[in-house]
N, C-alpha and C positions, 0 to 999 in steps of 0.2 A: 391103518384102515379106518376107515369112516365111520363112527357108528350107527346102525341102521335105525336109528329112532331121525339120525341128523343127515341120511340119504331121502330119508321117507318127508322130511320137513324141507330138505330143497325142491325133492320134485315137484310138492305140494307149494313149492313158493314161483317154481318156474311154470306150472300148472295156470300159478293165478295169473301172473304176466301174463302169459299167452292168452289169457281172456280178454285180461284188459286192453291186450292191442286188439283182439279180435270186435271187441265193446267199441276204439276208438275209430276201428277203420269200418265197423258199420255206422254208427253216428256219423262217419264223414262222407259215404257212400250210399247208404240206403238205411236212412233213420226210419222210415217209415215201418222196418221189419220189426224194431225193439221196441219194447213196452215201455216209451218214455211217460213221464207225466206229463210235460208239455204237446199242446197240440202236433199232430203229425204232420199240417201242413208248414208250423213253423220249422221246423226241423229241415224243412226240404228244402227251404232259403239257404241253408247252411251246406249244400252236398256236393256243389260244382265247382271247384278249383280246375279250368284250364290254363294257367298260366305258360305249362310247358307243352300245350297240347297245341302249337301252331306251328306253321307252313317251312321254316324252318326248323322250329322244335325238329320235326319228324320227318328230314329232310332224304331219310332213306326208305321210306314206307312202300308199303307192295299194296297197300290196301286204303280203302277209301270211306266216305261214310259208309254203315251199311244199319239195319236194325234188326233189335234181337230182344224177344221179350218188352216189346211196349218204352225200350229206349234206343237212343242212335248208341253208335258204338262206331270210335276213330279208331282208326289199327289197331281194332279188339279191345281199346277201354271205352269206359261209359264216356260222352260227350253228349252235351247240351250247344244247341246254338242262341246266342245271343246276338241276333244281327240285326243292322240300320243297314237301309236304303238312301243310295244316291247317286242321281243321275249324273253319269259323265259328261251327256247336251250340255246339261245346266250349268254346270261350276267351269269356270276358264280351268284348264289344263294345270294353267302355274297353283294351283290351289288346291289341286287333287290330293295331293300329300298331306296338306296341312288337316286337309279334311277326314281323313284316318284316321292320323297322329290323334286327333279330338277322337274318334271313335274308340280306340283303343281307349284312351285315358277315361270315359266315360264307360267302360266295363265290358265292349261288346269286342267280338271274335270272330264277328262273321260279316260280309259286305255284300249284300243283294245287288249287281249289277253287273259291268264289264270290262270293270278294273283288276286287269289280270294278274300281270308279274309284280307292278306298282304296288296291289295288296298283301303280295307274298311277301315282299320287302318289308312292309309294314306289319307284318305279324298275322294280317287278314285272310281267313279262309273264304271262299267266294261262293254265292248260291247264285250260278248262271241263267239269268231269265230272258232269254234268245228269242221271244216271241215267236211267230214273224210278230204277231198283236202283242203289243203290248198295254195300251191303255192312256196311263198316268200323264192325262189331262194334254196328250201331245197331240199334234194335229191329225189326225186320221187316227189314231191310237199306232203312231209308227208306223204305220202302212204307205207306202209311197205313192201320191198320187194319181201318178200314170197309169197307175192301175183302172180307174176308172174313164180309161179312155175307150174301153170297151163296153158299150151298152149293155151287155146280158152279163155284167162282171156279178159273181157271187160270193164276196169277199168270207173268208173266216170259211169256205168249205172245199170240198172237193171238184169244186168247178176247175176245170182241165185247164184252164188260163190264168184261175191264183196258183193251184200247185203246181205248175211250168215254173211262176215265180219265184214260191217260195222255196223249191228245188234248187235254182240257181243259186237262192241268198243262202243256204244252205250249204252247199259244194263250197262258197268261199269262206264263209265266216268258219264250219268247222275246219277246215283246214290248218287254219289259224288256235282255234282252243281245243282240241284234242290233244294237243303233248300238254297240255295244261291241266291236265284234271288229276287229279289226287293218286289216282290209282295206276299203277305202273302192269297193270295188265286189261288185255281188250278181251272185246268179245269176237266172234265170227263176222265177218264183211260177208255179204250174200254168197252164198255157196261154200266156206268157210269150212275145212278139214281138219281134224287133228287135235280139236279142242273138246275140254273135260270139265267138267265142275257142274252144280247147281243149277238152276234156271238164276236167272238174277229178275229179283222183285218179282218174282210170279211170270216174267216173260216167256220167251222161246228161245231167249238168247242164252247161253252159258258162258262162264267166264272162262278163257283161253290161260295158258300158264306161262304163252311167250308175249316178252312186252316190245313193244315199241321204241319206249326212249327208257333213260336208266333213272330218271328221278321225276316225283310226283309236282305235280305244281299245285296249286292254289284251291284250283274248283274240286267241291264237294259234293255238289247238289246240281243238278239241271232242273228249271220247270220245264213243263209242257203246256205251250201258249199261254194262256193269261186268264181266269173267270171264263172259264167255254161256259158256264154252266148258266151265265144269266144271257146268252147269245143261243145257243145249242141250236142249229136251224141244220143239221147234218150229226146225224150218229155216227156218223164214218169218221168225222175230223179228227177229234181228239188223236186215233188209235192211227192213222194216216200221220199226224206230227209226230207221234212216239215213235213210230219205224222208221220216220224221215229220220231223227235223230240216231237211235240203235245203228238203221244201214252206215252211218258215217263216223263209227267208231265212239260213239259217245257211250258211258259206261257207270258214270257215276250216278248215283240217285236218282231216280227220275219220280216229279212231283205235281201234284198240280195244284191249283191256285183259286180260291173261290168264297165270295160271302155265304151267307145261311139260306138266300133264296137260292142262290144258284149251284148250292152243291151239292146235292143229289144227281145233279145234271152233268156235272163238269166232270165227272170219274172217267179214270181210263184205265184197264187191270196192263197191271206193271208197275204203275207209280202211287208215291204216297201221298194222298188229300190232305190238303192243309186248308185251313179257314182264314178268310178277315173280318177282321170286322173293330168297331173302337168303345161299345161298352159292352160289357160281358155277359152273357146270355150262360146260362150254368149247364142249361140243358146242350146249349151247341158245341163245346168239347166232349160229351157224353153222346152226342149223334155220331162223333165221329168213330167210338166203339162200335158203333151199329154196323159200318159202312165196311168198316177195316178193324177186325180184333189181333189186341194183341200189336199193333203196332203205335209207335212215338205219336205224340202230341205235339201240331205247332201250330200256332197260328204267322201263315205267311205276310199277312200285313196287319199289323196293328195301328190305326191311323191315330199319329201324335195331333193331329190338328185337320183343316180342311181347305180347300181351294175358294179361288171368290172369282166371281163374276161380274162384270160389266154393268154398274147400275146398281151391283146389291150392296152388304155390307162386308167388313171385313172379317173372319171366322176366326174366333178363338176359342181352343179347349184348356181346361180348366187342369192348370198343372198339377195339383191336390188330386183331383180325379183320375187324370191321365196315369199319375205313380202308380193310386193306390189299384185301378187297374193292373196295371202290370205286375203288380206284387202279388196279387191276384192269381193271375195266369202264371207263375214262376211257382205257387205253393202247390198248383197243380202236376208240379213237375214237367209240364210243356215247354217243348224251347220256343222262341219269339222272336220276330223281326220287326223292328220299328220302321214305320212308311206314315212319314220319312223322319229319317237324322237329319237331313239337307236338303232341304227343297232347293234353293237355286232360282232360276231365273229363264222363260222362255223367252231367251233372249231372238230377237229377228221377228217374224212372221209366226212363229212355231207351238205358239198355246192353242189347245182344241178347245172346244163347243159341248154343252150340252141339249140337248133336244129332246125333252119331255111332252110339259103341256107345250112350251114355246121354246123358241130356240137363245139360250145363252152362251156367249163365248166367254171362255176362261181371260183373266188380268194378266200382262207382264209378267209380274211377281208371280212366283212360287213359293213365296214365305212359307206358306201351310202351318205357320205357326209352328214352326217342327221345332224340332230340340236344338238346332243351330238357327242362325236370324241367316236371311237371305242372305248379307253380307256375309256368313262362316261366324258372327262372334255367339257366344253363350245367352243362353236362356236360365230361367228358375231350372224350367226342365231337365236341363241339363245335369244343374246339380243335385238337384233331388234324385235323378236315374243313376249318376251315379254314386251318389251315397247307399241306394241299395243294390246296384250290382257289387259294390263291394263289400257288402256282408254276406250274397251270395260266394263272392269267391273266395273270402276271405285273408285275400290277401293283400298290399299294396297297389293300388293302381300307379298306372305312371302318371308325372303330373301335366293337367294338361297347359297344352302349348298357348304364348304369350297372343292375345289378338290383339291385331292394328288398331290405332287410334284413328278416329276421325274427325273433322275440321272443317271448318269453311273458309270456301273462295272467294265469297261477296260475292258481286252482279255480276253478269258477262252480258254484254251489247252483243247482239244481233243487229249488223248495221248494213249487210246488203243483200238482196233476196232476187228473185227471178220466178214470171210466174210461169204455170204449168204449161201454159200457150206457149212462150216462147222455146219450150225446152223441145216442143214438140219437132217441129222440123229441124231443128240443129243437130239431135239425137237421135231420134227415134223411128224408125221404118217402120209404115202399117200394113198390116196381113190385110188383104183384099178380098172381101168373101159377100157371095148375095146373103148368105145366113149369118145370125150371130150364134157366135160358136164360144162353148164353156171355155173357160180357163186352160184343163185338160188337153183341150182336141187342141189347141193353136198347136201350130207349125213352128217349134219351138225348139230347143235344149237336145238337141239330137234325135227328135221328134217324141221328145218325152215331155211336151206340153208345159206349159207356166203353172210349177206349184204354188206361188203362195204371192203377196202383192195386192195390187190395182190391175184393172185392164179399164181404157175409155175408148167406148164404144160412141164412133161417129156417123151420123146418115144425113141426108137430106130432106129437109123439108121441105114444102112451099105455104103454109099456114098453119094456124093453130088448133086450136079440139084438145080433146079428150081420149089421154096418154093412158093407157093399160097395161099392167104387165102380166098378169093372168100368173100371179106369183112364182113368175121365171126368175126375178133379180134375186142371185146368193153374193153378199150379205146384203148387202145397201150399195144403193146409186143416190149420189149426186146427178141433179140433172139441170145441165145446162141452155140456152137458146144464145149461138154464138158464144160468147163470154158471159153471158151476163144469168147468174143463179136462179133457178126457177124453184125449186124443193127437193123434197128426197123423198124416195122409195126403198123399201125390206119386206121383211115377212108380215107388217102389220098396215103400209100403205103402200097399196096397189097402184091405187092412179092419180092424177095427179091432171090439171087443167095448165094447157100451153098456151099461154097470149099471145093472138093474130098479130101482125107485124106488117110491113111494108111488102107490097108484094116483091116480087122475088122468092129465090129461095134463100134458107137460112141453116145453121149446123143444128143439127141438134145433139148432144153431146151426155150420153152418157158414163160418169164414172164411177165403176162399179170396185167396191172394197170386199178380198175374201177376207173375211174374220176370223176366220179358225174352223177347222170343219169337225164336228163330232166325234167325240174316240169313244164314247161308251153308249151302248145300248143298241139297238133292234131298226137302225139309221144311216147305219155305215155304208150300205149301198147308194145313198141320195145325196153325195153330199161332192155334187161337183158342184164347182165354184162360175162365177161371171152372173153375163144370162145365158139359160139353159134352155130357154127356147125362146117364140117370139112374143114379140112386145108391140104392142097395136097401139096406133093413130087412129083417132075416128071408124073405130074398128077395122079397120087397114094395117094388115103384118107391116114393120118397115123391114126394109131391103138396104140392098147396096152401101155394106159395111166397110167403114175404114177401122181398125181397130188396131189399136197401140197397147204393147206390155210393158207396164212397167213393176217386173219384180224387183227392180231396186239392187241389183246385185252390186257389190263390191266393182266390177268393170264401169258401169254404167255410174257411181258416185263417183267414182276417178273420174271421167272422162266430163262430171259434171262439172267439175272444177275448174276445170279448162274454156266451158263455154262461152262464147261474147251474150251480151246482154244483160249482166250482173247491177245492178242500181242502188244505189241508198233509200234505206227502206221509208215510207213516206207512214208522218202520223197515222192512219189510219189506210189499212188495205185487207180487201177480204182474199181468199185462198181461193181453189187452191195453187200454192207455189212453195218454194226451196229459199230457206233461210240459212244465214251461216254469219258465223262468229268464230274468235280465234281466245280459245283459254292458254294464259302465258302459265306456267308452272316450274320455276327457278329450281326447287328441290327436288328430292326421289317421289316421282308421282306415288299416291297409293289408292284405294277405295272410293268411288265419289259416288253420287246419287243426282237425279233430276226430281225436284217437286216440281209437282203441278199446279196450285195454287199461292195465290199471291196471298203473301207475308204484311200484316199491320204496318204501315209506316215506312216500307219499305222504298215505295217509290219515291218519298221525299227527299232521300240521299243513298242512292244507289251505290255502290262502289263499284266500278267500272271495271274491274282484273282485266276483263277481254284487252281493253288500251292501253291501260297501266300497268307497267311491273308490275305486283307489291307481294311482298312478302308472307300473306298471309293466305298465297294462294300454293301452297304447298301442300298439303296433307288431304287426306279423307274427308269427303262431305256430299251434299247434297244440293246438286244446279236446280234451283227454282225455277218455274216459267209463271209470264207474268202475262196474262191475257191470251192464252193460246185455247185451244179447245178440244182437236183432237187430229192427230196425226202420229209422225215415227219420228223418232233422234238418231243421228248418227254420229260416233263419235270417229274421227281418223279412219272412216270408212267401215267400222261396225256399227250394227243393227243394233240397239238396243232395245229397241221392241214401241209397239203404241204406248201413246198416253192416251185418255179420255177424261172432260172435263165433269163427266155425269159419276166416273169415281170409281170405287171406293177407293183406289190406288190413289197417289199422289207424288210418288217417288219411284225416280227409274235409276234402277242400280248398274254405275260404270265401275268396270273395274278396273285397278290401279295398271295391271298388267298391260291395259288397252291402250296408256298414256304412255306420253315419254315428255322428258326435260325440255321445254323450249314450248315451242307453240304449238298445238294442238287443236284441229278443224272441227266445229260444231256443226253439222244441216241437220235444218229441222224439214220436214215436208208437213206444214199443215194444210189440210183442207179447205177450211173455214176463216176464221179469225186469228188472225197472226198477232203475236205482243212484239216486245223489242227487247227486254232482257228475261236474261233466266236468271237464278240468284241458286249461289251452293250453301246449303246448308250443313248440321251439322249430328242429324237427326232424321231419320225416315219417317215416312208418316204414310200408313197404307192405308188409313179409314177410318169410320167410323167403325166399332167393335161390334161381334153379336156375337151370344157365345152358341157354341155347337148345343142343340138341341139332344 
């Protein structure tokens, strides 16, 4: 037998264990409870290892995020979300992955978009932001549209002809991400018997005990639309999308999304308020106790950087600032989504507008300065993020993946062009109308109207005077007399004097460019594109329309290939017309880029790739243009998106995936001023810099 002096001194040694693990697993889980000496918010960098807490981790789970006590909570353990944003538009498809693999290795766990199975693969939990609005600098903020071919449209409310819509887009897309969501049981479908549990999130809905499919997928989270709160023109909307979503089986989390003016406004009872915003206001994660006690802390977008516009500078945030932000927001114990990890590329017609005091449209590029470079490679940012997510989780990250190099092609010739006149009758059939009629309402795409492009608008004249447009042209018109350029009209010049001519009649020819139509603010109803109403001669409406679409689609570049009247491009020719060159690429294409400005020195010895072999047009780079001004690039029948010579952009990003071995078609469609080569460099170059205010 034991002696009881040496029973009494093990229990008293098994006593003290049992603290010290009890000591080691609150310092790993809620230091804030123990009287450390160090600061309570440092300690809180130290509390979230999800290493084992993903989508296959807990690939049999019955349950989804849910909150409890002021934190999330995955199948009943604490979880924090660490997620970047990025758009699946933006990035080619072949790149989806790689662009993970980097999220992952940079310390995040969660992927804001609508990469579904592809992020479960990758370890990624998904917070599904299904709009129908979404925003993020796209054309219409994602709203299609057609919509707007109805005059009394009242976008973002319960006007009977958007929710008809949004119903549809609804019926198809949940049908598709509902066996996808986390949680392996639903709630009641309308009229719904038999089921038991809780209200879920304060609802009406409860959770049912029989599931649908046997294993959870990916999605954790649902928003409900996008920042209602700085739009709000309908208190019914918000609480009309949450039941849109609920009636069709959606189940997980429901959230919504909104900066510091507009979130008071954006609430809908059911789901959990989140904030954005990019420097830290101390008081605006403490409003958010006000609003909702007792419930998690997040901020839904934290902006790594910012967008640029047409004419401005290029936007850069301060990566020093950006960390120590986020480290910031992490000692509060809030989980965080970066917007964005990957901006990407509106690539085609597809970047929006903003319209304040005046109307700006967003650049190509979607850099946004974000924590990956348009192209997917590494920033400071990057490293710095994750050097501190990995003292938060404290454990190894994985390492991130190798990026492509990149290279230059030298010059490419542009050696035969075709102008816009000639393409007209060989191609193009015009709609015949006494009125001119918006972008929209053409007679078009299954009568879903010309979303995005040029339309040239032709009438009859028999003299000259004094042209008005009673600020009908969206965005700008070229305006022609016959062939021959007379000036331009937009938002800030109205009209414009037409030189009397021989008598007779003569064309007079308007070509009107949509630029991107608005996605954000109190504007979304105004923004059909062409002209939107009439346009007066000597105060005289003109009539009797020929009008020609040219959205440019992939059919219509094919078929332009084919057309007679192709020529060698002559020293000097103004637009607009359709240029094309041929880039030879011997090796595995990869990454390229278009600058828009001419390089020092460069004209003096051009290197010709387009004609000649050579070997040095293999890898990743950047196609220069050399006197052009402003129009689209196509490469092999992709959109690459405008350039403009007014800036801040300079480079247009090709991706490798869009190439292949051998020869490869370049058309350019300039308006104005054509050059003759472009030149690849080996270095992007969006602008001049400004940093975020």
């Amino acid at each position: 037998m034991w002696p009881c002096g040496g029973r009494r001194q093990r229990r008293l040694g098994g006593a003290a264990l049992l603290l010290v693990l009890l000591w080691l697993l609150l310092r790993r889980y809620y230091p804030c409870l123990l009287p450390v000496s160090e600061p309570c918010e440092n300690a809180v960098l130290l509390r979230f290892n999800w290493s084992e807490l993903t989508p296959l981790g807990l690939w049999g789970r019955t349950l989804g995020l849910q909150t409890e006590n002021s934190q999330f909570l995955l199948e009943g353990m604490p979880f924090r979300i660490f997620g970047g944003s990025m758009h699946y538009f933006r990035v080619p498809r072949e790149y989806w992955e790689d662009r993970m693999l980097k999220m992952r290795a940079c310390g995040l766990n969660t992927l804001t978009t609508a990469f579904l199975s592809l992020a479960a693969k990758n370890g990624l939990w998904v917070i599904l932001r299904p709009g129908p609005y979404i925003c993020s600098e796209w054309d219409l903020g994602g709203l299609p549209s057609w919509l707007l071919q109805d005059p009394e449209m009242q976008l973002r409310t319960t006007y009977k002809g958007f929710t008809e819509a949004v119903d549809a887009y609804f019926d198809r897309l949940m049908s598709v991400v509902v066996p996808l969501q986390a949680s392996t049981i639903l709630p009641p479908l309308r009229g719904g018997k038999g089921c038991t549990g809780q209200p879920f999130l304060g609802s009406k809905w409860a959770l049912c005990g029989s599931s649908r499919y046997k294993k959870g997928g990916p999605i954790i989270a649902v928003q409900v639309e996008n920042e209602y709160g700085s739009y709000a023109k309908d208190p019914n909307y918000m609480t009309y999308v949450k039941m849109a979503l609920l009636n069709r089986g959606i189940v997980e989390l429901l959230m919504t999304s909104d900066n510091k003016n507009g979130l008071s406004f954006g609430l809908v009872e059911g789901a959990l308020a989140t904030v954005n915003f990019q420097k830290l206001d101390p008081g605006l994660l403490k409003y958010l106790d006000t609003v909702q006690k007792d419930q998690p802390k997040m901020v839904m977008e934290y902006w790594t950087g910012w967008f640029d516009n047409w004419g401005g500078p290029h936007y850069v945030f301060d990566a020093d600032e950006m960390v120590n932000t986020v480290a910031s927001i992490l000692k509060t114990g809030a989980s965080i989504n970066l917007y964005m990890f990957h901006g990407g590329t509106n690539f085609g017609f597809m970047s929006g507008a903003l319209e304040a005091d005046e109307y700006k449209s967003d650049v190509t590029s979607y850099d946004y300065d974000a924590v990956l470079t348009e192209a997917g490679d590494y920033t400071s940012k990057f490293f710095k993020l994750r050097q501190l997510f990995s003292m938060v989780i404290g454990q190894p990250l994985p390492l991130p993946p190798m990026i492509e190099s990149k290279a230059s092609y030298g010059a490419i010739l542009l050696h035969q062009y075709i102008s816009l006149w000639d393409v007209l009758p060989a191609l193009l059939q015009p709609i015949k109308s006494e009125l001119p009629l918006n972008m929209e309402n053409l007679p078009l795409n299954a009568s879903m109207g010309q979303p995005y492009g040029y339309v040239l608008y032709e009438t009859v004249i028999f003299g000259g005077g004094h042209l008005h447009t009673r600020d009908h042209v969206r965005d700008r018109a070229q305006v022609f007399v016959n062939t021959v350029y007379v000036g331009e009209l937009d938002y800030n010049t109205v009209e414009l004097s037409i030189p009397e001519g021989q008598q007779g009649f003569r064309q007079l020819r308007l070509l009107v460019e949509n630029r991107g139509r608005v996605n954000y603010g109190l504007a979304l109803n105004e923004q059909r594109k062409g002209l939107i109403g009439d346009v007066f001669l000597n105060k005289t409406p003109l009539r009797n329309f020929k009008i020609y679409s040219l959205e440019m689609k992939p059919a219509f570049m094919k078929s332009l290939q084919h057309v007679s009247g192709w020529g060698t491009v002559p020293d000097y020719f103004v637009g607009p017309a359709f240029f094309r060159g041929r880039l030879w690429i011997e090796q595995q294409p990869q990454d390229t880029f278009l600058k828009l400005q001419a390089s020092p020195g460069l004209q003096e010895s051009p290197d010709l790739c387009l004609v000649h072999h050579n070997a040095g047009c293999s890898w990743s780079s950047f196609l220069q243009k050399l006197g052009w001004e402003k129009g689209v690039v196509f490469v092999n029948g992709q959109n690459l998106g405008r350039y403009w010579k007014i800036g801040p952009q300079e480079t247009l990003y090709l991706p490798g995936p869009w190439l292949q071995r051998g020869g490869n078609e370049i058309v350019i469609f300039e308006e104005r001023t054509a050059g003759r080569i472009i030149q690849s460099v080996d270095i992007p170059y969006l602008g001049r810099t400004q940093y975020v205010d």
